[in-house]
C-alpha positions as CSV (number, residue, x, y, z in Angstrom):
1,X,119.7,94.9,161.4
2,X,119.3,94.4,157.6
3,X,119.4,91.4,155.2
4,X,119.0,90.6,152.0
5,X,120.2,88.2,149.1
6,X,120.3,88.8,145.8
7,X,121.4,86.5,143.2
8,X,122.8,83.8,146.0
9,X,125.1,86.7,147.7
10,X,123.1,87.0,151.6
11,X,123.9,90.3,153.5
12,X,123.3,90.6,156.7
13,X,124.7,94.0,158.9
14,X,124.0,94.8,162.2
15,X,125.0,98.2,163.8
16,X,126.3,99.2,167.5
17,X,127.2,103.0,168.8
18,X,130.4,103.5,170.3
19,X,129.9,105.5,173.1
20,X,133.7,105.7,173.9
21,X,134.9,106.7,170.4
22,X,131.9,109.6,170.2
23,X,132.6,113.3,171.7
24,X,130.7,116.6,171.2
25,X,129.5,116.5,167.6
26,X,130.1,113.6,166.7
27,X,128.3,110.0,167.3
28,X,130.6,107.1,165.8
29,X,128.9,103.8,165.0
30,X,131.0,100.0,164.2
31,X,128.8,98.0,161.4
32,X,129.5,94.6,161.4
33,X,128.7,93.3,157.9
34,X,128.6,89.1,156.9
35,X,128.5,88.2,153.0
36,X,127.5,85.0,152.5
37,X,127.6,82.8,149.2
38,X,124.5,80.9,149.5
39,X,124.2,80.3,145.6
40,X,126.0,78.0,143.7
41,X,128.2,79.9,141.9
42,X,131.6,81.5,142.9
43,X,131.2,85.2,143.3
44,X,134.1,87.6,144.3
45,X,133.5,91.0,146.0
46,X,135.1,93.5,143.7
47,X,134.0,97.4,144.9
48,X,131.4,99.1,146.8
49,X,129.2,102.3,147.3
50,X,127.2,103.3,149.7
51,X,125.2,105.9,150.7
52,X,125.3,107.5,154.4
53,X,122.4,109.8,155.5
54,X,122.7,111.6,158.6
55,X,119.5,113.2,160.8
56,X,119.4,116.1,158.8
57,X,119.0,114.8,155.6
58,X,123.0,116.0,154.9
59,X,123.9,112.6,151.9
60,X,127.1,111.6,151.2
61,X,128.4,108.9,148.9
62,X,131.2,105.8,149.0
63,X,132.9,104.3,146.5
64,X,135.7,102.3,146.5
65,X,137.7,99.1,145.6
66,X,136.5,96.1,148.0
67,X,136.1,96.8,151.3
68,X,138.4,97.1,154.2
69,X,141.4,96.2,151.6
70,X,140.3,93.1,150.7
71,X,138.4,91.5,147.9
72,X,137.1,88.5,149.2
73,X,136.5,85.7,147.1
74,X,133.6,83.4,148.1
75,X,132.9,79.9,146.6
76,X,129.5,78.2,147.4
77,X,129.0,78.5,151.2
78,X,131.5,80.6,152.2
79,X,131.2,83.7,153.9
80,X,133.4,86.2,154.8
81,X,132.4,89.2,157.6
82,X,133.9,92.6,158.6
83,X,133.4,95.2,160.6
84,X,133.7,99.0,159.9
85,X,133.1,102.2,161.3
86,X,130.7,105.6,160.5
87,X,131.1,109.0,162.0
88,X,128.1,111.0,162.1
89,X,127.6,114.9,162.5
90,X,123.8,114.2,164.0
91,X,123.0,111.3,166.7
92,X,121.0,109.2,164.0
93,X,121.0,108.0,160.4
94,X,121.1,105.4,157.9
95,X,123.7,103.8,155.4
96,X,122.5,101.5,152.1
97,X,124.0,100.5,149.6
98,X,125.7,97.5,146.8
99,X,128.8,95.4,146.4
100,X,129.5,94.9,142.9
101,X,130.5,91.5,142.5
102,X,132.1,88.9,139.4
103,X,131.2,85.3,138.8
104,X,134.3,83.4,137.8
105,X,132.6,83.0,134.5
106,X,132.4,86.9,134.3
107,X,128.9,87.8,135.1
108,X,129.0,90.9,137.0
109,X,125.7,92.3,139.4
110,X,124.9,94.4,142.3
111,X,124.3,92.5,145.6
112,X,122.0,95.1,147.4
113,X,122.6,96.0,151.1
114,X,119.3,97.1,152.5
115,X,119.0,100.4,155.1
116,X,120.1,99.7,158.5
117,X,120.2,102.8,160.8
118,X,122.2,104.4,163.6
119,X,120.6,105.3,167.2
120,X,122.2,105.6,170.5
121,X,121.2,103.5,172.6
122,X,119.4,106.3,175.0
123,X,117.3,107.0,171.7
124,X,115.4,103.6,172.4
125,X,114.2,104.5,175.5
């Protein structure tokens, strides 16, 4: 699990393999990711990038317009929460990243999603 705020806007993700979606070669993970507004200003989620690194080191980089088609837009106290998916080639890894968000007033900043990593389960043994 990861968590951070920055400038009021609290990310929290928590990761779980799916063992039924995964075959040779592949190990697929769901992230569930919740964005809360704990400042007092009204933010709105307008594109993200992240960064996925696998076991070997292999990087690839996201960008996009929201996430998961939406771009959610969160007055004091609100939160909103998704969940997504990430294939990887090796059994393990780690994603990071930002959402760039907008205050109504036009202020625009980079709430930071700290690492949180992928492991099957058998790899906590």
């Amino acid at each position: 699990m990861s968590e951070r705020t920055t400038f009021g806007i609290h990310i929290k993700v928590s990761t779980r393999f799916l063992e039924k979606e995964s075959g040779p070669g592949v190990w697929v993970y769901a992230y569930t990711v919740k964005i809360s507004n704990e400042g007092d200003e009204t933010a709105q989620l307008m594109s993200r990038h992240w960064v996925i690194t696998d076991a070997n080191d292999n990087v690839e980089e996201v960008r996009g317009s929201g996430v998961v088609g939406e771009q959610p837009k969160l007055e004091p106290g609100d939160f909103f929460m998704y969940t997504s998916y990430c294939p990887l080639n090796t059994p393990t890894g780690q994603m990071h990243g930002s959402y760039q968000m907008a205050t109504d007033e036009g202020e625009e900043f980079d709430a930071i999603i700290e690492p949180f990593y992928f492991a099957p389960p058998s790899s906590y043994n």
